[in-house]
C-alpha positions as CSV (number, residue, x, y, z in Angstrom):
1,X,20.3,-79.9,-18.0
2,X,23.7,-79.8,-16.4
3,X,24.6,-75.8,-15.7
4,X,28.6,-75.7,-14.5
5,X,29.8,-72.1,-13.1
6,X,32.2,-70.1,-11.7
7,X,34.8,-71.9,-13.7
8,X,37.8,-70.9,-16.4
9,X,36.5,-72.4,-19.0
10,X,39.9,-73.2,-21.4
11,X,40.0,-74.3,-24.9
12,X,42.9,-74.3,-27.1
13,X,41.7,-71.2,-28.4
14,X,40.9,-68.8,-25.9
15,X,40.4,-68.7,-22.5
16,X,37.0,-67.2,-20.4
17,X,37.2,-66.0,-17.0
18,X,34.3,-66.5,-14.6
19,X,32.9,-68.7,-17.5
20,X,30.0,-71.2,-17.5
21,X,28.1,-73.8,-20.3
22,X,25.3,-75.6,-20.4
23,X,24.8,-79.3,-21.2
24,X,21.7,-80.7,-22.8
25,X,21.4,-84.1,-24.1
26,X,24.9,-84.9,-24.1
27,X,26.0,-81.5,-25.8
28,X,27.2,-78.2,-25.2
29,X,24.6,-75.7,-25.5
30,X,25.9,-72.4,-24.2
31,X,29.1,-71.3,-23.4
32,X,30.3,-68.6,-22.0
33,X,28.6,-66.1,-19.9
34,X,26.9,-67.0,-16.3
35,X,23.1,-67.2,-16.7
36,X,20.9,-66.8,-14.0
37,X,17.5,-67.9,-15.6
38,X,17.6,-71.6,-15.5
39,X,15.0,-74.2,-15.4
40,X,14.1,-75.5,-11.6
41,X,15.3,-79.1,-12.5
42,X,18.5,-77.8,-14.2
43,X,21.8,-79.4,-12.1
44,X,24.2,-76.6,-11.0
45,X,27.5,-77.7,-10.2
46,X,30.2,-74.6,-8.9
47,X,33.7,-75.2,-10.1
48,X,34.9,-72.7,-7.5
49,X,37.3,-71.2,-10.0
50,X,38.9,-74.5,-11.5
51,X,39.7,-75.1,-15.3
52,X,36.7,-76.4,-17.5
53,X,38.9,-78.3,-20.8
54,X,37.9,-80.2,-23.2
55,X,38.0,-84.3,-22.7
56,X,41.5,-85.7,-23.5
57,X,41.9,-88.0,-26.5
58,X,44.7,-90.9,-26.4
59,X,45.0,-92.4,-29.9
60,X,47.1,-95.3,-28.6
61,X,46.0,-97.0,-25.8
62,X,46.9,-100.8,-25.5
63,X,45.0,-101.8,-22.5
64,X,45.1,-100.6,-18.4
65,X,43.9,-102.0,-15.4
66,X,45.5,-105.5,-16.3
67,X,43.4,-105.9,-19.3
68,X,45.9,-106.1,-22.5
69,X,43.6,-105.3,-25.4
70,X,45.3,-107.6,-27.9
71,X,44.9,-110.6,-26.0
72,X,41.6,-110.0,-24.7
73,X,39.3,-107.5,-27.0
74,X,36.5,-107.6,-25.2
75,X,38.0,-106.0,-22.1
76,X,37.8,-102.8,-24.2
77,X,34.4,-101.3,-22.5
78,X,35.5,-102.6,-19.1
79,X,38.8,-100.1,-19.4
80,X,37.0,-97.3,-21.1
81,X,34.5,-97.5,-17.6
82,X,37.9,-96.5,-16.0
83,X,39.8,-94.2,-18.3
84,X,37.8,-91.1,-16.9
85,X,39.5,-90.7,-14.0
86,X,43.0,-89.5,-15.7
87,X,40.6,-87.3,-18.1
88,X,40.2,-89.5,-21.1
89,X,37.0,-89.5,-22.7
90,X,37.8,-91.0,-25.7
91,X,40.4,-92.9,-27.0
92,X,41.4,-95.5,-29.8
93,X,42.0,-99.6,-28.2
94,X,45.4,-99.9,-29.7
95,X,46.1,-104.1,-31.1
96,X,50.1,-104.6,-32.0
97,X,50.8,-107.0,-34.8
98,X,48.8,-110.4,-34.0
99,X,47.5,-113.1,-36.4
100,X,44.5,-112.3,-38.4
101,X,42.1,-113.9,-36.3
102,X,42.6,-111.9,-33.5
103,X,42.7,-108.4,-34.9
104,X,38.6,-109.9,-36.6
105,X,37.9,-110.2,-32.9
106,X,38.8,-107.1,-31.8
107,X,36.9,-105.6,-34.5
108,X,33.9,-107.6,-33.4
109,X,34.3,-106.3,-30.7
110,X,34.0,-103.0,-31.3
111,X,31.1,-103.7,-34.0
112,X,29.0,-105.2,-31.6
113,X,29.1,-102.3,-29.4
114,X,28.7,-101.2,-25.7
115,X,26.6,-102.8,-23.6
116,X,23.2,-100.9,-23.0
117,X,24.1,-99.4,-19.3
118,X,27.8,-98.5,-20.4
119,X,29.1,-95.3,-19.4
120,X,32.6,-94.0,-19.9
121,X,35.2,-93.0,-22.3
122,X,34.2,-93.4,-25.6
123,X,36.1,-95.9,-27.7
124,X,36.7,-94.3,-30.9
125,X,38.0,-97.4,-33.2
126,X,40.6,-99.6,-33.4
127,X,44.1,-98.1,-34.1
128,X,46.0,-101.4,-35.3
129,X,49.9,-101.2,-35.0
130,X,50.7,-104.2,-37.7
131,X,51.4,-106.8,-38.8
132,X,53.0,-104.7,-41.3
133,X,56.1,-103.3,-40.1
134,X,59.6,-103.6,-40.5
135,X,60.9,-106.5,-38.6
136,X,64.3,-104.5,-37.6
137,X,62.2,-102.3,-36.0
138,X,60.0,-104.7,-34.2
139,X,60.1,-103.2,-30.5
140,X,58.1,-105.4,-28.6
141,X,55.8,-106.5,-31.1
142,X,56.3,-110.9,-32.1
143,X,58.2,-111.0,-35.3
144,X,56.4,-114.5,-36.1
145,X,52.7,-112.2,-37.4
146,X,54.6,-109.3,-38.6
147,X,54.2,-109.5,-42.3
148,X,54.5,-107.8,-45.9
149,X,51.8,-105.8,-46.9
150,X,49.0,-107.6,-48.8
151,X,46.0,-105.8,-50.0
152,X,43.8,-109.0,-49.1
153,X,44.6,-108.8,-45.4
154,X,42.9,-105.2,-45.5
155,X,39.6,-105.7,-47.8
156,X,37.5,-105.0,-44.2
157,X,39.2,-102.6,-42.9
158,X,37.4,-99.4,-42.9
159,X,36.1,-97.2,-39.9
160,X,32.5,-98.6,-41.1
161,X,34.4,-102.2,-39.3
162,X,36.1,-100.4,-36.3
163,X,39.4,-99.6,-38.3
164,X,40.5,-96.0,-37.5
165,X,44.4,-95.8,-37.3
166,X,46.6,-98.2,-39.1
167,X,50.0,-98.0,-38.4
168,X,52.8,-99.8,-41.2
169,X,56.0,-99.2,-42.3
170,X,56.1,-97.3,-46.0
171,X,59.1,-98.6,-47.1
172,X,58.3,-102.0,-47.2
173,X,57.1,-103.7,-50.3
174,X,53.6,-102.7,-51.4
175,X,53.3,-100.7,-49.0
176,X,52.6,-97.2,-50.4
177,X,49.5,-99.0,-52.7
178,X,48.0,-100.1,-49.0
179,X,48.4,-96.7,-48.2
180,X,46.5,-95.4,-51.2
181,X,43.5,-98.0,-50.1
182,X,43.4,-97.5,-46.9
183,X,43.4,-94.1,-47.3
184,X,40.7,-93.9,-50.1
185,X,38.2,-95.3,-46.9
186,X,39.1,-92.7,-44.7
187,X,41.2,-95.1,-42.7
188,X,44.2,-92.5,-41.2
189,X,47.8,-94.1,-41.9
190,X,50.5,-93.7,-39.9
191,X,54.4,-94.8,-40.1
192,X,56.3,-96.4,-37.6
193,X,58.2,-99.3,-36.7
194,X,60.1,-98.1,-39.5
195,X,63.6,-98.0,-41.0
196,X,62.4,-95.6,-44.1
197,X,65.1,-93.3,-45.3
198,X,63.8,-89.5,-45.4
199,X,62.9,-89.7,-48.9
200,X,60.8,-93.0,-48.2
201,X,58.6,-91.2,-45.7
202,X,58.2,-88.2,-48.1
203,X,56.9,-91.2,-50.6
204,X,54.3,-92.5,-48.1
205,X,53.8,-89.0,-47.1
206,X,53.0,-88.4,-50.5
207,X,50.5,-91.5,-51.1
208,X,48.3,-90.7,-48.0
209,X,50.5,-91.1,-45.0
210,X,49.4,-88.8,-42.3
211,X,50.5,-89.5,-38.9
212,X,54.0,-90.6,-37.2
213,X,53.5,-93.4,-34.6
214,X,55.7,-92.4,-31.2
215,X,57.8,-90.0,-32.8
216,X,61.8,-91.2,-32.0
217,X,61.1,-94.7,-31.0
218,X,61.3,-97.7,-33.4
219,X,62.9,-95.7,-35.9
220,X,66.0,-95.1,-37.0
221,X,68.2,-92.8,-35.1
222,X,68.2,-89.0,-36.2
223,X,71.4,-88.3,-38.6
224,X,72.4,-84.9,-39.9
225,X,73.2,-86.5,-43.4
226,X,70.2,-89.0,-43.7
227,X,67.2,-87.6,-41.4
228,X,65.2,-90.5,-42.3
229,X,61.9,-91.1,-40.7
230,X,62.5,-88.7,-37.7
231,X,63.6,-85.9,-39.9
232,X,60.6,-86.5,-42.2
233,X,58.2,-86.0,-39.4
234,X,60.0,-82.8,-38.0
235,X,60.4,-81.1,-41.3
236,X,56.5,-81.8,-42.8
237,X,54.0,-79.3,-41.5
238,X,51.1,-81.6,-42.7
239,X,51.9,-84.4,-40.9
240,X,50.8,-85.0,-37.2
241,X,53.8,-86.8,-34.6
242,X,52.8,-88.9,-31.8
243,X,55.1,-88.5,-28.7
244,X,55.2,-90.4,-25.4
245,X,56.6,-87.6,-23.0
246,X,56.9,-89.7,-20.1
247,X,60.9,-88.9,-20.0
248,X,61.5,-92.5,-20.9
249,X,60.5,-93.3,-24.9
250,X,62.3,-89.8,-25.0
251,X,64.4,-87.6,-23.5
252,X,62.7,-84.4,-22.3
253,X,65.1,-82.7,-24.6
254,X,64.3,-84.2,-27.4
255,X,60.4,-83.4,-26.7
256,X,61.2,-80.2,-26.5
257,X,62.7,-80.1,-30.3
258,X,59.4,-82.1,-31.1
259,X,57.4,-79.0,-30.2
260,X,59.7,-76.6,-31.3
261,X,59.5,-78.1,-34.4
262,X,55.7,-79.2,-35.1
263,X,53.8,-76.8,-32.3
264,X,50.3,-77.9,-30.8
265,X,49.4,-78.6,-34.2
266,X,51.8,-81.0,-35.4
267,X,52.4,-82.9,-32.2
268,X,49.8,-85.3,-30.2
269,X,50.8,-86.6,-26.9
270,X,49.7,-90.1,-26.4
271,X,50.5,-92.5,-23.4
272,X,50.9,-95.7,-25.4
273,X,50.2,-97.4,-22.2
274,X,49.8,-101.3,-21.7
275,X,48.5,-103.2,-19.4
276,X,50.2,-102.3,-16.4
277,X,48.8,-98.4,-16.3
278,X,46.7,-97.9,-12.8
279,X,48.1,-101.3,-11.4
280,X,50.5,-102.2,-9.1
281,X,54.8,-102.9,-10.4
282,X,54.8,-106.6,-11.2
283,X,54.5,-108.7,-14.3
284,X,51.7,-107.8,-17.0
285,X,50.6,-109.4,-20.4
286,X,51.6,-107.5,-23.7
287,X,49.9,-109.7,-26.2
288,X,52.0,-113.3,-26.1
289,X,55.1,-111.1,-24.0
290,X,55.7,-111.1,-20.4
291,X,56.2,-107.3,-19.5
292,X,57.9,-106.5,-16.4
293,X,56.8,-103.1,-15.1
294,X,58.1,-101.0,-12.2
295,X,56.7,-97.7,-11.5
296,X,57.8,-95.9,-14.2
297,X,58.3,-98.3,-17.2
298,X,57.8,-101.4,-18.4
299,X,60.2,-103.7,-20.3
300,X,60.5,-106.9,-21.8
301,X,63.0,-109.3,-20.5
302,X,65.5,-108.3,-23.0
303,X,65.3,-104.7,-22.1
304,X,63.5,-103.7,-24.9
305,X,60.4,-100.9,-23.9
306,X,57.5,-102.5,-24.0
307,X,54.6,-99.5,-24.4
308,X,54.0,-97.6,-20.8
309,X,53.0,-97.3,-17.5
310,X,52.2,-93.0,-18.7
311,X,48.7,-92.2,-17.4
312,X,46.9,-89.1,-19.8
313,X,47.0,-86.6,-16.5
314,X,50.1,-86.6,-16.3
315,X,51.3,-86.6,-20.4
316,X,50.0,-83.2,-20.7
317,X,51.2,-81.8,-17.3
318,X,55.0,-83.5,-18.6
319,X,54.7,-81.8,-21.9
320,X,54.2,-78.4,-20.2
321,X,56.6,-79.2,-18.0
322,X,59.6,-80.8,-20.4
323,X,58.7,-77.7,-23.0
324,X,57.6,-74.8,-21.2
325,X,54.2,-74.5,-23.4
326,X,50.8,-73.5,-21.7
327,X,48.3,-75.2,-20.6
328,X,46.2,-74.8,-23.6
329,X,49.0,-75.0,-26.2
330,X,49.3,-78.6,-24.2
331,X,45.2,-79.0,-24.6
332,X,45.4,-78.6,-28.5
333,X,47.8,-82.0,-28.6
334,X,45.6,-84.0,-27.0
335,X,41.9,-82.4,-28.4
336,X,41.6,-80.4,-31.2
337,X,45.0,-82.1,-33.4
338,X,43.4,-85.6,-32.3
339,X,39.9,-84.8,-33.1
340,X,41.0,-83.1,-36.7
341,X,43.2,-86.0,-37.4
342,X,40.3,-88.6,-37.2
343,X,38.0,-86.4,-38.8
344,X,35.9,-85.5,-35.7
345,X,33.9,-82.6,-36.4
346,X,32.3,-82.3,-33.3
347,X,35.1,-83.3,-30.5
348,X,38.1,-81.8,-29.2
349,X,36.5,-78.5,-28.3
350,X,34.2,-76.9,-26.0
351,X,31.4,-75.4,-28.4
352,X,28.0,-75.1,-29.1
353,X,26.6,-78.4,-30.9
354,X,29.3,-80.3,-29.5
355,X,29.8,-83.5,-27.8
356,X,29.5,-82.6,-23.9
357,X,33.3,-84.4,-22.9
358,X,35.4,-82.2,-20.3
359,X,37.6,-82.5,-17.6
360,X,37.7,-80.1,-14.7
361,X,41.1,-79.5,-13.2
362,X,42.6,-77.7,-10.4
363,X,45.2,-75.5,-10.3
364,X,47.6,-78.6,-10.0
365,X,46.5,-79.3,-13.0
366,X,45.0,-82.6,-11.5
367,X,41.4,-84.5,-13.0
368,X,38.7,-83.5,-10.2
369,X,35.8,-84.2,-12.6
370,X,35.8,-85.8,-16.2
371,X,32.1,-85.7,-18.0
372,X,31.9,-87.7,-20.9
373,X,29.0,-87.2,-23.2
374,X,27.4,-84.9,-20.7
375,X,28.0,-87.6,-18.0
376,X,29.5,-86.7,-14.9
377,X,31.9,-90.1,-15.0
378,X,34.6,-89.2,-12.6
379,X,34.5,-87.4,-9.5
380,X,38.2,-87.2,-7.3
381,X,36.4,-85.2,-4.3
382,X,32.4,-84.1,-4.0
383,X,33.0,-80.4,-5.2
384,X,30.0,-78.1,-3.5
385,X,27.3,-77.5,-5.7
């Protein structure tokens, strides 16, 4: 048993002063109220006032640490040992457009599962970004794999094979009948890397679409007489918008219309971060591209932005910061709107039955501890019990 105290315990719901929980095998057991009748071998751990949150979800994540996911697969558990100390405690390995071969890999991968002493963030599935987008909205994915949609390419992709998150665009031929099979196995589909017109999202919208891959970027630009894909995202209620708010992908402006527009409900902060995130500036594999990263962004040689450098931590204290929300209107966006997008009954919250992931911050709003599955994984500075 793992009793934390003394805390603020914070869920996008309500917040509990002088809060505590209990953790039993892996799961919340009791929240809420201090107890003072606990077993002798029980673990107590004092958060001397600091915020108790639920375990941040990133559902596109293309590799960290130097490991690129799409090259290299298997890397996958070695960066989700890591990902705890911004917070993450689950996540989905994010593999842009690549030939077949390699996105069977990755899946292998994932199907073969951890290793029997792993301990960390949990990998969730795969979210694959391609091949099946529209090539004038390639970003920095290779335009020699992006290809049209072909219900053959799909027949094994389920979340029974590690496929959680697809991301295509629906305006491309065939395209809204792969939605409607992806969809029918619980796959979630998301547009981007798009040039739809606004009533082309409203189609794939309509045939199972539910999810906009980094809101603004890849798309075509905003217009006050054709919305197109941006407008279609803003002006659905159903439909959940990834955003990157590192004040790069886009302006902090422009994430604060996001959140006017879709609230912690609609929007989910991501960090689509490559290689490069917890590394030094210098040059960093995104699949076959050469990424050049300083300490804020990272580019291909053309110029063209090549995923991020935007570590989870510091996502969510951005969004408060570019919109003015509070802290747990910025907790729903990366817990409970995650966690119901995927179909995660028992994630994103802190609640009786379940899974024990948290993240205790301080009043900076900085990761001191991150638990994952009732773990203690990350630990900035030994906090007196």
């Amino acid at each position: 048993m793992l009793y934390i105290h003394n805390i603020t315990l914070l869920t996008p719901e309500k917040t509990i002063a002088d809060g505590a929980v209990v953790i039993e095998n892996g799961r919340f057991t009791h929240i809420g109220t201090v107890l003072t009748d606990l077993p002798e071998n029980a673990t107590i751990l004092d958060g001397n006032g600091r915020f108790l949150v639920p375990g941040f979800i990133d559902l596109q994540l293309n590799g960290a640490f130097g490991h690129d996911f799409t090259t290299n697969p298997e890397t996958i558990w070695e960066v989700a040992a890591k990902l705890p100390r911004w917070g993450v405690t689950s996540f989905l390995p994010t593999i842009i457009t690549s030939p077949r071969s390699q996105i069977e890999k990755a899946q292998g991968v994932m199907q073969n599962g951890r290793s029997a002493n792993f301990q960390g963030a949990e990998p969730l599935g795969l979210h694959l970004e391609g091949p099946f987008l529209n090539p004038q909205k390639k970003g920095a994915h290779n335009p020699a794999y992006i290809r049209q949609p072909d219900l053959s390419w799909i027949a094994d992709w389920s979340p029974e094979t590690a496929v959680s998150l697809v991301t295509l665009a629906p305006e491309q031929p065939n395209a809204l009948a792969m939605v409607e099979e992806l969809a029918s196995r619980g796959v979630v589909v998301s547009a981007g890397h798009s040039m739809a017109t606004f009533v082309e999202a409203q189609a794939g919208f309509a045939n199972g679409v539910r999810y906009g891959t980094h809101l603004y970027n890849a798309m075509p630009p905003f217009g006050h007489r054709e919305p197109g894909l941006i407008g279609a995202l803003l002006n659905t209620d159903e439909i959940v918008a990834g955003i990157i708010p590192d004040g790069i992908h886009a302006h902090p402006a422009m994430v604060k219309l996001a959140w006017d527009m879709k609230g912690p409900h609609g929007l989910n902060v991501v960090t689509d971060a490559m290689a490069a995130l917890g590394m030094p500036p210098g040059t960093y594999p995104l699949n076959d591209f050469e990424v050049t990263v300083t300490e804020t962004e990272a580019r291909l040689s053309d110029g063209t932005l090549a995923g991020s450098v935007l570590d989870m931590e510091t996502a969510v204290s951005n969004l408060i910061r570019f919109t003015n929300c509070t802290l747990s209107e910025a907790l729903a966006t990366v817990t409970t709107t995650p966690a119901r997008l995927l179909n995660l009954p028992d994630r994103g919250h802190i609640a009786p039955g379940f899974i024990a992931d948290a993240v205790l911050l301080d009043a900076d709003l900085k990761v001191d501890i991150t638990i994952c599955a009732g773990q203690i994984m990350y630990q900035r500075n030994k906090i007196k019990d």
